[in-house]
C-alpha positions in Angstrom: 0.0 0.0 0.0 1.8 3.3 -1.1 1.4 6.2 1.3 0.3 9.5 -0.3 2.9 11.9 -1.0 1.8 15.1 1.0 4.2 17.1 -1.1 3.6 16.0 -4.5 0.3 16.8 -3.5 1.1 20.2 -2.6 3.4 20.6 -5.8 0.7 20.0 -8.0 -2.1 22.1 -6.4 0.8 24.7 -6.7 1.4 24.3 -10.0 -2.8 24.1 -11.2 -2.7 27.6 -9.1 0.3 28.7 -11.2 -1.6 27.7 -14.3 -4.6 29.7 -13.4 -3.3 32.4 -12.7 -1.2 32.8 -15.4 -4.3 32.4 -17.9 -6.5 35.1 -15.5 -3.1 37.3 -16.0 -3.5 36.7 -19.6 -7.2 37.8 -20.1 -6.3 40.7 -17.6 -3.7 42.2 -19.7 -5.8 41.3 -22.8 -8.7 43.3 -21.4 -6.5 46.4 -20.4 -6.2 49.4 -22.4 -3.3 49.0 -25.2 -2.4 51.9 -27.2 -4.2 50.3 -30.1 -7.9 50.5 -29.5 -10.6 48.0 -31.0 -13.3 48.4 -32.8 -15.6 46.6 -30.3 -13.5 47.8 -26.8 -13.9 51.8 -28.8 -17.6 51.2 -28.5 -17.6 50.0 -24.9 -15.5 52.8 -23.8 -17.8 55.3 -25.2 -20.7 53.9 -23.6 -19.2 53.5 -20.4 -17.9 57.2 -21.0 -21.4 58.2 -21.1 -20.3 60.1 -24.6 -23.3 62.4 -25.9 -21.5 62.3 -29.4 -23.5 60.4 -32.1 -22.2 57.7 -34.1 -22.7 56.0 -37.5 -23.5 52.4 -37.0 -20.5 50.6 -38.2 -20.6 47.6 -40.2 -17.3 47.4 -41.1 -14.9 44.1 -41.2 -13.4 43.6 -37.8 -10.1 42.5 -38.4 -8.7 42.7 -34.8 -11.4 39.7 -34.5 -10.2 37.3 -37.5 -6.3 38.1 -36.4 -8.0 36.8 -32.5 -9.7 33.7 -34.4 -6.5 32.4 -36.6 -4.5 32.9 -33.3 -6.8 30.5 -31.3 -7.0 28.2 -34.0 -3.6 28.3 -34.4 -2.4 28.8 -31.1 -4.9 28.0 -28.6 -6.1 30.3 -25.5 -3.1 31.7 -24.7 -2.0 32.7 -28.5 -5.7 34.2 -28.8 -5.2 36.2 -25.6 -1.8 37.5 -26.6 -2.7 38.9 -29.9 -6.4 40.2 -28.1 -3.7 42.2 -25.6 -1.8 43.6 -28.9 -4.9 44.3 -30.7 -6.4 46.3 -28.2 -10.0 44.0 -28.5 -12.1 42.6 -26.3 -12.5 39.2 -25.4 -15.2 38.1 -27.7 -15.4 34.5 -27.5 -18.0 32.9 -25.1 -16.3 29.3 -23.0 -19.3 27.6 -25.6 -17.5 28.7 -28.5 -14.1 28.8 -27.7 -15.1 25.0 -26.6 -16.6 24.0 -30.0 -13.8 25.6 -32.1 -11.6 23.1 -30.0 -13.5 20.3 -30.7 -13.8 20.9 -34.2 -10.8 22.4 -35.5 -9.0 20.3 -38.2 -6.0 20.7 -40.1 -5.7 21.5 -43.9 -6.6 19.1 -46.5 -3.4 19.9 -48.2 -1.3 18.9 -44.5 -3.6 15.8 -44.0 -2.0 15.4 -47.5 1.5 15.4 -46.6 1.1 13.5 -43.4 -0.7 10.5 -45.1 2.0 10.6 -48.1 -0.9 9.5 -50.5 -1.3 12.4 -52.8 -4.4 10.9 -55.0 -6.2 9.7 -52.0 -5.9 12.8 -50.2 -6.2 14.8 -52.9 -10.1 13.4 -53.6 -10.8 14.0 -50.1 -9.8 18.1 -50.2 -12.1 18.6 -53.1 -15.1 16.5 -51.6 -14.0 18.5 -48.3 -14.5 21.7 -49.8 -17.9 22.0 -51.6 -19.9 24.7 -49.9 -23.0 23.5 -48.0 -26.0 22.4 -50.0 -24.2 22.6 -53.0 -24.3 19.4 -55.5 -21.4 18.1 -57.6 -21.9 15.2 -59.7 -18.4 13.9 -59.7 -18.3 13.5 -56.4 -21.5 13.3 -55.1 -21.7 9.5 -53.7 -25.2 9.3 -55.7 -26.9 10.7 -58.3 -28.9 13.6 -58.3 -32.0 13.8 -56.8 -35.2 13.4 -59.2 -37.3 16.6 -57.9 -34.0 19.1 -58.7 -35.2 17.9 -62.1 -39.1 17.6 -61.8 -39.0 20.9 -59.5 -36.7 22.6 -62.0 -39.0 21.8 -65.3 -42.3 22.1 -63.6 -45.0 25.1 -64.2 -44.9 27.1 -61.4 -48.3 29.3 -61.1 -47.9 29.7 -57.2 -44.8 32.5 -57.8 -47.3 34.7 -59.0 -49.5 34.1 -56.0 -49.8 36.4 -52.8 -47.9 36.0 -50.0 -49.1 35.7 -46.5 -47.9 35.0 -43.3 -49.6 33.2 -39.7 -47.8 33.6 -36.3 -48.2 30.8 -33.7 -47.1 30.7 -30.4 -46.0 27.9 -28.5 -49.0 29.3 -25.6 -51.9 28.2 -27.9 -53.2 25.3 -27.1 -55.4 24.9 -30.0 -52.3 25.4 -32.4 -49.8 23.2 -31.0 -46.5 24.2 -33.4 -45.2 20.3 -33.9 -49.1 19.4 -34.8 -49.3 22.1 -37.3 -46.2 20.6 -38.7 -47.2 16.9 -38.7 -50.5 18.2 -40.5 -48.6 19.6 -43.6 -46.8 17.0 -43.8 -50.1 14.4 -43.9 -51.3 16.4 -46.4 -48.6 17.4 -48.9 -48.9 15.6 -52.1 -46.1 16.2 -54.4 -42.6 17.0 -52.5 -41.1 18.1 -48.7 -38.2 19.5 -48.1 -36.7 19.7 -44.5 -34.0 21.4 -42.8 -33.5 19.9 -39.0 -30.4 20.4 -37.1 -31.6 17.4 -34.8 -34.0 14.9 -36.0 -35.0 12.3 -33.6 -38.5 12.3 -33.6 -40.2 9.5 -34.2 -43.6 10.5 -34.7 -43.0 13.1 -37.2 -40.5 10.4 -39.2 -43.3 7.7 -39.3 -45.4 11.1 -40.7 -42.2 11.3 -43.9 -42.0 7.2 -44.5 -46.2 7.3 -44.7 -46.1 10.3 -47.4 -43.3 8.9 -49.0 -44.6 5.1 -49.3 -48.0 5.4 -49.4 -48.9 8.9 -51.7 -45.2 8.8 -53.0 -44.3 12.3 -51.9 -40.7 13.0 -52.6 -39.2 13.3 -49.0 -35.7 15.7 -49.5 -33.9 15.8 -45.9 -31.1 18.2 -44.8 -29.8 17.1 -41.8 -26.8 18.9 -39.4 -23.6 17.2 -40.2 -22.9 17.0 -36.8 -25.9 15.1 -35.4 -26.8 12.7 -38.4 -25.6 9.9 -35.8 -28.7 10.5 -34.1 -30.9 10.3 -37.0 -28.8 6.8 -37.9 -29.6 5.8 -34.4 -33.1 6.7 -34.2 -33.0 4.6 -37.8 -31.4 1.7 -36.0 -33.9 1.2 -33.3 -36.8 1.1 -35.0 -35.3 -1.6 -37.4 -36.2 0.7 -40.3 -34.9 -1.5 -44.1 -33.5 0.6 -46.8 -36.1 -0.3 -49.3 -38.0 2.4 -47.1 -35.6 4.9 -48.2 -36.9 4.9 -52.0 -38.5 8.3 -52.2 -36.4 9.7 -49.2 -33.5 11.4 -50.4 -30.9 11.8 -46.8 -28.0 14.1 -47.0 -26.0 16.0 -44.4 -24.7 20.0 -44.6 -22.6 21.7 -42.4 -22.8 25.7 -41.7 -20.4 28.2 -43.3 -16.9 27.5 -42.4 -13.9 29.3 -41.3 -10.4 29.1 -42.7 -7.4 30.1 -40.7 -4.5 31.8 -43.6 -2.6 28.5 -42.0 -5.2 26.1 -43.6 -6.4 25.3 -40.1 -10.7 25.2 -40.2 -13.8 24.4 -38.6 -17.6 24.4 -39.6 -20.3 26.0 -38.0 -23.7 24.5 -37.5 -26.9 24.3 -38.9 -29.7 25.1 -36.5 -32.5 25.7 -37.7 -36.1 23.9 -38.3 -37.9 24.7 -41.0 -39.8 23.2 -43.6 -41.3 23.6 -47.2 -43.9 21.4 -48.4 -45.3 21.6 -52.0 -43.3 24.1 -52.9 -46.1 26.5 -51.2 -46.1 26.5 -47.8 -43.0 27.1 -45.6 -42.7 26.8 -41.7 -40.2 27.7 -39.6 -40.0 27.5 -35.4 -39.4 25.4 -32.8 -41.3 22.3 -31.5 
């Protein structure tokens, strides 16, 4: 039985102390005036000020901020802190999203490329890795294109020239539940649905798609968030649902836009959002 060591105990609470300080020393000196001022720490100081002087909105690139953002992905905290301190900027990044650019940062495709030392492989993977979001290219595509971007394309179209109007619900009225209003333009579309979930994992609403897509052959087109098709796959998995299902269900996955470091270093944002379009005439959006 080994005994404790009361000083390496002590040594390491020292050091973790050390290590915390030294990061709070680093956001301190990061959020202390600089002779450079920011664009964003300008603003704050005005308000705080209590300046009477009117200003012009600003919408304006911020690049104090993207110099911040290639530093962290670069460097980590303590690079993103240092050039926030010679910038003059406020720290903008909340723990959530410093968190998820951790997670989710990933190298080049052209250094995944020189580690691996298989050119052609990894040069298929950088061009597959860097179509925009929703966008389709047949040569790399693993399936062919989608029947209704042809139908949909060719079809009359006497609805453009309809009027518009728009109905509010809120989550407060009984009578209008949001996710039964949903379910019942989905029961009754007949031609094609098109949905945007970041999460989909509900059960009911999914029996609601295989129904129109089986039994009145509805086209069913799903855009799902890259980062949470497991759970669709899983919610696929327990219900034992077969492929042959899948006939008039066309399943792909999008990420949001995505940010690129000058040193090739990335990481893609996320979709989250819920709406739907169904017939090509009615649109909802909202949560349920």
């Amino acid at each position: 039985m080994q005994v404790p060591n009361k000083d390496g105990c002590a040594a390491c609470a020292t050091h973790m102390h050390g290590a915390c300080s030294a990061e709070r020393l680093l956001r301190q000196r990061a959020m202390s005036h600089s002779r450079h001022m920011g664009k964003i720490r300008k603003r704050l100081e005005d308000i705080k000020n209590k300046s009477s002087k009117s200003t012009k909105a600003d919408f304006s690139h911020n690049e104090s901020v993207r110099l911040a953002t290639d530093a962290f992905l670069d460097g980590g905290t303590a690079s993103y802190l240092e050039t926030l301190s010679k910038e003059g900027e406020v720290d903008f990044l909340s723990s959530v999203e410093a968190q998820y650019i951790k997670d989710h940062a990933r190298e080049s495709y052209y250094a995944q490329e020189s580690l691996a030392g298989d050119g052609a492989a990894a040069q298929k993977q950088n061009d597959a890795g860097s179509l925009p979001s929703g966008t389709y290219f047949p040569t790399i595509s693993d399936s062919s294109e989608p029947a209704l971007l042809h139908t949909w394309i060719t079809a009359e179209k006497p609805y453009l020239k309809e009027k518009s109007t728009a109905t509010v619900y809120f989550q407060t009225e009984k009578n209008n539940n949001i996710r039964d209003i949903i379910r019942r333009y989905i029961n009754k579309s007949t031609q094609v649905l098109a949905i945007v979930m970041d999460v989909f994992t509900d059960t009911e609403i999914f029996c609601d798609l295989l129904e129109a897509a089986n039994k009145r052959m509805v086209f069913v087109y799903l855009l799902l968030d890259h980062g949470n098709i497991n759970l669709f796959s899983e919610m696929c998995d327990k219900l034992q649902i077969a492929e042959d299902l899948f006939k008039n269900i066309s399943v792909r996955s999008v990420t949001g836009e995505v940010y690129c470091a000058k040193s090739g270093r990335k990481f893609s944002g996320q979709i989250q959002e819920k709406f739907l379009i169904s017939d090509w005439k009615y649109v909802l959006s909202g949560s349920y």
